[in-house]
C-alpha positions in Angstrom: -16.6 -9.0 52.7 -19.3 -7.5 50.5 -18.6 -6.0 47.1 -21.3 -3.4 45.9 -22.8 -3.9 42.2 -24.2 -0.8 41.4 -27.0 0.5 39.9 -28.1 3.4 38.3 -30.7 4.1 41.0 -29.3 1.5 43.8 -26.5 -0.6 44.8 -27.0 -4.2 46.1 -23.9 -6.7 48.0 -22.8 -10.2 47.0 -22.2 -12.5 49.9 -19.4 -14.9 50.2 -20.9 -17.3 48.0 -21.3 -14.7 45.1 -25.0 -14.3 45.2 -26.8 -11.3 45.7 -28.4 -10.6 48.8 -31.2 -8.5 48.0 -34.1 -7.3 50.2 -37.5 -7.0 49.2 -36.6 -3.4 48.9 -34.1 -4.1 46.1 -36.3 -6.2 44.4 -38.7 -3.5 44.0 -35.8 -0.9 43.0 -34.6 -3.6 40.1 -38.1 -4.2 39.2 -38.9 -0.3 38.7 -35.6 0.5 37.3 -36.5 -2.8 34.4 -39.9 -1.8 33.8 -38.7 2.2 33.3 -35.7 0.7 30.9 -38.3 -1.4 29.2 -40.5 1.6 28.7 -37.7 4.1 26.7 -37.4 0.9 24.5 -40.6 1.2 23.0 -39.8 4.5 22.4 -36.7 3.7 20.1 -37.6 1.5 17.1 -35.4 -1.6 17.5 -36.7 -2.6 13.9 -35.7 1.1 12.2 -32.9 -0.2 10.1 -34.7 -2.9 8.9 -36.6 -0.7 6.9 -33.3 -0.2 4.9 -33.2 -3.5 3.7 -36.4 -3.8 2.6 -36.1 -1.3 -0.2 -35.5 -2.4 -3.7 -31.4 -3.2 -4.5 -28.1 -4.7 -3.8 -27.1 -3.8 -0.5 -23.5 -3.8 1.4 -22.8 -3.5 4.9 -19.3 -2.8 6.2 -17.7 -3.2 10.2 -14.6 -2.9 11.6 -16.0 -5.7 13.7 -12.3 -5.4 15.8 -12.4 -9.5 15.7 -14.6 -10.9 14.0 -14.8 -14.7 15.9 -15.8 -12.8 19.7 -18.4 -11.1 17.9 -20.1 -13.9 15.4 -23.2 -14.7 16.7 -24.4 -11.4 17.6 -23.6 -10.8 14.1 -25.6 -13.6 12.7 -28.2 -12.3 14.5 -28.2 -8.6 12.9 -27.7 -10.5 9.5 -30.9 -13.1 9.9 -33.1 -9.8 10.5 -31.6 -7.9 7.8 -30.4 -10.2 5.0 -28.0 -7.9 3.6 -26.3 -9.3 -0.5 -22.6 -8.2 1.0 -21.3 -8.2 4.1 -17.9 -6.8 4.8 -15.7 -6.7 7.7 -12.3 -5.6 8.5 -10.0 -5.8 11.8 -11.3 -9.1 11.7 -8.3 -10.0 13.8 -8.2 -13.9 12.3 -5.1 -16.1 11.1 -5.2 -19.8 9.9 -5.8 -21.6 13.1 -9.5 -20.4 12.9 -11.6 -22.0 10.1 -14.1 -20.9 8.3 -16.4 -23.1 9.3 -15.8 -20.9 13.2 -16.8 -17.6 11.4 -19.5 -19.0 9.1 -22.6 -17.1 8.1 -25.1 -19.2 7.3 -26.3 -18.7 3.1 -22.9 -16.8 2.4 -20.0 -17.3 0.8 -16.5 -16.3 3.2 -13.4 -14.7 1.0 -10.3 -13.3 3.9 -7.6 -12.4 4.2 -6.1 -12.4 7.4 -2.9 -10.9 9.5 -3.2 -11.8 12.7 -5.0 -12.5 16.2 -3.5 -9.3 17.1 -4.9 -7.0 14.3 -6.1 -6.4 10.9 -7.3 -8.8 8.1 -10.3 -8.1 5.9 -13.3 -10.1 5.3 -15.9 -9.9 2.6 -19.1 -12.6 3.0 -21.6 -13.0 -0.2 -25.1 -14.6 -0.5 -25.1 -17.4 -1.9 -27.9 -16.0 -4.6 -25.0 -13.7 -6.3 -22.8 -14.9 -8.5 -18.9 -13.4 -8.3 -15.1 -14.3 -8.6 -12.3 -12.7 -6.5 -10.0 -10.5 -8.1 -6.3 -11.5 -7.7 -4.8 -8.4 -9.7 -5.1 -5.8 -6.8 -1.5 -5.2 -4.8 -0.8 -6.8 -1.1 0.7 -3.9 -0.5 -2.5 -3.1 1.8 -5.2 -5.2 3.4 -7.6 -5.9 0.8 -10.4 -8.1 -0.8 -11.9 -7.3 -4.0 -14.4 -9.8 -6.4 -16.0 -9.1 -9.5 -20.1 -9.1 -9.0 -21.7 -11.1 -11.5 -25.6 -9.7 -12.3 -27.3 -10.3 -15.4 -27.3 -8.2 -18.3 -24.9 -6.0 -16.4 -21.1 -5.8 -17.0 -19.4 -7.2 -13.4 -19.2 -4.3 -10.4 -15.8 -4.3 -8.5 -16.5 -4.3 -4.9 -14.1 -3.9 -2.5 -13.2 -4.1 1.2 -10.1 -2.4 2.3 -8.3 -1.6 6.0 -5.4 0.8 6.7 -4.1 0.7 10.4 -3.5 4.2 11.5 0.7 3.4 11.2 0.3 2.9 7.3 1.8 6.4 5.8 2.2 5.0 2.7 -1.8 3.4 2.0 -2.5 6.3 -0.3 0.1 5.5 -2.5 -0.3 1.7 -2.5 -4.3 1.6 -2.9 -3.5 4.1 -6.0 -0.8 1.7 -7.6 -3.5 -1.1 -6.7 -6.1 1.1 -8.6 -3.4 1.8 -11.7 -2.0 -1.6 -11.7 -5.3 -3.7 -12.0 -7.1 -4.4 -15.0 -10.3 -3.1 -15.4 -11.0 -0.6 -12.6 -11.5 2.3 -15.0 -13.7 0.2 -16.9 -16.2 -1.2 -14.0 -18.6 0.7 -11.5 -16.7 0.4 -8.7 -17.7 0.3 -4.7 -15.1 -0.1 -2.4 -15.8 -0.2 2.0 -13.6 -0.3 4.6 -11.8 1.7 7.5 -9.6 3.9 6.2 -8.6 5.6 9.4 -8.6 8.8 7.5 -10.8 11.5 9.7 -13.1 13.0 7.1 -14.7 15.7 9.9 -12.1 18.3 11.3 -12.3 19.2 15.1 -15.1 21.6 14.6 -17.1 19.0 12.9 -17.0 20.1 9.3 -17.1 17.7 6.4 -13.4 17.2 4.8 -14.9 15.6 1.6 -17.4 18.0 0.7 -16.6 20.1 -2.6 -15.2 23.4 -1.7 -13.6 22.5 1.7 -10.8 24.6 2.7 -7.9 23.1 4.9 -7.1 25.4 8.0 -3.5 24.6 10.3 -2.8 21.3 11.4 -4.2 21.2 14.5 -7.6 20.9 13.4 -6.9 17.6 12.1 -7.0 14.4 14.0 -5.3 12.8 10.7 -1.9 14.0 9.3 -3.3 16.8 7.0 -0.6 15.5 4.4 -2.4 12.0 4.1 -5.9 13.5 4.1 -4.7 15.7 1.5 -3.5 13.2 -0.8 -6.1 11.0 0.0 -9.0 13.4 -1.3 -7.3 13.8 -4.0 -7.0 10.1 -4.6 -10.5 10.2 -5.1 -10.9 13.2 -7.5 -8.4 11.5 -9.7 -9.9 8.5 -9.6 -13.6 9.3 -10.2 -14.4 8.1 -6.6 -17.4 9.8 -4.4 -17.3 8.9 -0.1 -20.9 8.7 0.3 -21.2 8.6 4.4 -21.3 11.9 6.2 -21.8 11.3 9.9 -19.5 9.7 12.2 -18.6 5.8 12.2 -16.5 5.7 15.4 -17.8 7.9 18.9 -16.3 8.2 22.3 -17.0 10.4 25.3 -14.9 13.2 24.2 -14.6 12.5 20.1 -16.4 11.5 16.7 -14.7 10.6 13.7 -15.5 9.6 10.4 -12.9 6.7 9.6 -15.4 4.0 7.7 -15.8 4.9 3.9 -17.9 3.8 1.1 -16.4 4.9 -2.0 -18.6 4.9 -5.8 -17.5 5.7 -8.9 -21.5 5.9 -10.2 -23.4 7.8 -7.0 -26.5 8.2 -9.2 -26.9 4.2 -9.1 -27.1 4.6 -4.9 -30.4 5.1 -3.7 -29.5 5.2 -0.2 -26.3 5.0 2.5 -25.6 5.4 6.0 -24.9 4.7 9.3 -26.5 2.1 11.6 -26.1 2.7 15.2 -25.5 -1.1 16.9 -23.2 -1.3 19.6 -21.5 -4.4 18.2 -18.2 -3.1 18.0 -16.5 0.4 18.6 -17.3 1.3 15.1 -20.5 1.6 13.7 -21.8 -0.1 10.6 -22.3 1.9 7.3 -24.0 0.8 4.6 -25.3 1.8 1.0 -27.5 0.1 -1.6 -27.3 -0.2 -5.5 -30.7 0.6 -7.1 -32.7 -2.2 -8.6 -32.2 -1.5 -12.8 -35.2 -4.2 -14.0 -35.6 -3.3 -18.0 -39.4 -4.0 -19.9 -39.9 -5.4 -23.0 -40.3 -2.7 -25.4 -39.7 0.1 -23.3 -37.5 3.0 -23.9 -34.3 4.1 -22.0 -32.0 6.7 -21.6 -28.7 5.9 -22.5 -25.7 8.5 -22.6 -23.0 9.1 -25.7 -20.6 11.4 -26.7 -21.8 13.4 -30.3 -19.3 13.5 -32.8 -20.5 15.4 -35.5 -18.0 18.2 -34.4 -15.1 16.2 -34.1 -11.6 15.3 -36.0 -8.6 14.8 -35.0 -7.5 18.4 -36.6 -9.9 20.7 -34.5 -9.0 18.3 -31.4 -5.4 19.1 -31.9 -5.8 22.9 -32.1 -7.7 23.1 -29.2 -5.1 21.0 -27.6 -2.4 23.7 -28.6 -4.7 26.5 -27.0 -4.3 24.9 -24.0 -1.4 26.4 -21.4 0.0 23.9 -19.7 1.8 24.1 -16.0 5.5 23.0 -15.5 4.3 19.2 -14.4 7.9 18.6 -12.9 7.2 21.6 -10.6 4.5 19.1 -9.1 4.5 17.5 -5.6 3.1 14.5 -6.2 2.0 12.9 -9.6 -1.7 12.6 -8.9 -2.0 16.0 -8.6 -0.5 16.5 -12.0 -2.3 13.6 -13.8 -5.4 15.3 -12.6 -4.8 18.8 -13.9 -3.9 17.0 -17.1 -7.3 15.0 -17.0 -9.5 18.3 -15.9 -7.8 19.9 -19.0 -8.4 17.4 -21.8 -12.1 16.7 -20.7 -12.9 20.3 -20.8 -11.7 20.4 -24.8 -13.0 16.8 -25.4 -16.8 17.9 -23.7 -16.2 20.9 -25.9 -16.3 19.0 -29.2 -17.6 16.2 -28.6 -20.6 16.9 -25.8 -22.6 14.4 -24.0 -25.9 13.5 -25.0 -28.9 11.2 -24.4 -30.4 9.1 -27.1 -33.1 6.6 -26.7 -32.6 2.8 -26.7 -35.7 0.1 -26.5 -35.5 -1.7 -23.3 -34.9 -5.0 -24.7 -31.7 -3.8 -26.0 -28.5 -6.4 -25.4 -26.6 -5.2 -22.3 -23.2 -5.3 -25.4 -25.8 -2.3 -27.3 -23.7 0.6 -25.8 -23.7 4.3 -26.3 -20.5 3.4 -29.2 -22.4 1.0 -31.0 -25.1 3.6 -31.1 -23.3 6.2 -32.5 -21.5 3.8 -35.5 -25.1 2.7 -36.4 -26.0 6.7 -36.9 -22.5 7.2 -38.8 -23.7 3.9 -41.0 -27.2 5.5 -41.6 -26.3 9.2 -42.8 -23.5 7.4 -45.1 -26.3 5.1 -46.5 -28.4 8.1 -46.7 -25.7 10.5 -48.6 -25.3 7.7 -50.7 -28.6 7.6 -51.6 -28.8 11.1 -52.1 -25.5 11.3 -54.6 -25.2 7.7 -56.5 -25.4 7.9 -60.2 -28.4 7.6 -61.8 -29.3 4.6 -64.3 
């Protein structure tokens, strides 16, 4: 019996033996229908993202790759024409009976964590020309793989890769316990990737994320408004910007917007995105850290806090100015640790602003904005000393 295969413009029949029988007619049809397919290629720039990679910085990929082993080679592939400095997966769908030697990308380092054949696990692959060591302080309360970046004359960037399966109610509270619990994350630019499964565009497309958003009735949502709620705010407490803004995940009747790069320092990424490949019912999104390379002898910009205003007297008046809410009145304690935070940095910008000095270049990266400052304080008490030391 003969079972159609069907194309677009024809249909052809496999005999018993499972080979097509195709007439000179259908050769002609497939050979039209190839050279019309192979004419709208040329039209679309295979090579376009490539030109992402070729601009100056640090660059990190992230894919819910939904397994990672049945999709390895085509992924070596992408990463041979792209050469990305971090690569991180998640739904990488691995446990202990596969090696790393299976899932092996050639020049990078492999750090996983897996659950299963049947879901989850996180994977985070490094070139081998950056230097790092993985983090063990973070909860495994949630998915997650996070390693200290090691670049010189810069303190260590915390990167991150991080999966919540749409079941997880509670991943908002355990990523922030993770964040409160570890040691440094206040401390560190921070970049953290993964699928969060949290739908940052609403039903009629509208970016969740963006400052000034306002939350309609719950069926707009395809995420629990409670956990999108809690998780925007999540960020605001935590210094955290979500830098993609189209969607990661399409189907025929939906977008969504579940894959997130989060950056505590958004005016050190020169670029981020979304790369349409097909590898995997998510799309990859990426971002890159600009390229800081400081000159001998020239000046930079660096940013510290004035404190020629300041004691602890006038910062304790202003602090009895302020009116304070009823914090036990609160829903849920990030929401009253932020109010708190909003309220102290207004007085402490008040009397103590921001400002820019210059610094030579060649300046130690341990020649921060505080050491600045003392070495001004040191001067102007050398200088009043001067001014006022008894003569003779």
């Amino acid at each position: 019996m003969c079972r159609p295969w069907f194309h677009p413009a024809h249909s052809v029949c496999r005999n018993k033996n499972n080979n097509l029988d195709l007439t000179e007619d259908d050769l002609t049809v497939a050979e039209s229908s190839f050279q019309f397919q192979e004419e709208h290629v040329h039209d679309i720039s295979l090579d376009d993202y490539s030109s992402i990679f070729k601009q100056k910085g640090l660059h990190f990929i992230h894919l819910n790759c939904n397994s990672l082993l049945s999709k390895i080679e085509e992924l070596r592939t992408f990463v041979v024409s792209t050469s990305p400095h971090i690569i991180c997966f998640s739904e990488t769908k691995l446990d202990k009976s596969i090696s790393d030697r299976e899932i092996a990308i050639e020049n990078y380092s492999c750090v996983r964590k897996d659950r299963n054949r049947n879901g989850g696990g996180v994977a985070c692959f490094i070139h081998k020309s950056i230097a790092f060591e993985v983090r063990s302080d973070f909860s495994d309360e949630f998915e997650n793989v996070f390693i200290d970046i090691l670049l010189p004359k810069t303190k260590p960037i915390l990167l991150g890769v991080a999966y919540r399966p749409p079941s997880d109610m509670q991943f908002v509270e355990n990523l922030a316990n993770g964040i409160s619990n570890s040691n440094s994350f206040d401390a560190q630019e921070v970049i953290l990737l993964g699928d969060f499964n949290v739908n940052l565009l609403d039903r009629k497309k509208k970016l969740i994320h963006k400052k000034g958003y306002r939350f309609s009735n719950e069926d707009n949502y395809s995420t629990p408004i409670h956990l999108t709620k809690n998780y925007n705010q999540l960020l605001k407490s935590n210094g955290l910007t979500q830098l993609i803004n189209e969607p990661t995940r399409k189907t025929d009747a939906t977008e969504s917007l579940l894959d997130h790069i989060l950056v505590n320092t958004p005016d050190r990424i020169s670029q981020s995105g979304v790369i349409e490949k097909g590898i995997s019912d998510h799309e990859i999104i990426f971002c890159t850290r600009k390229h800081q390379k400081f000159k001998s002898g020239q000046h930079n910009s660096i940013k510290i806090r004035s404190m020629k205003k300041y004691s602890k007297e006038l910062f304790l008046e202003k602090l009895n100015e302020v009116e304070f809410p009823e914090y036990s009145n609160f829903q849920h304690v990030n929401e009253a640790y932020s109010d708190i935070i909003t309220k102290l940095m207004v007085i402490i910008d008040n009397i103590a602003p921001i400002k820019e000095i210059r610094v030579k270049g060649n300046s130690k990266s341990w020649f921060d904005g505080d050491i600045s400052e003392r070495i001004n304080v040191r001067d102007k008490l050398k200088k009043k000393y001067k001014k006022n030391r008894p003569s003779g």
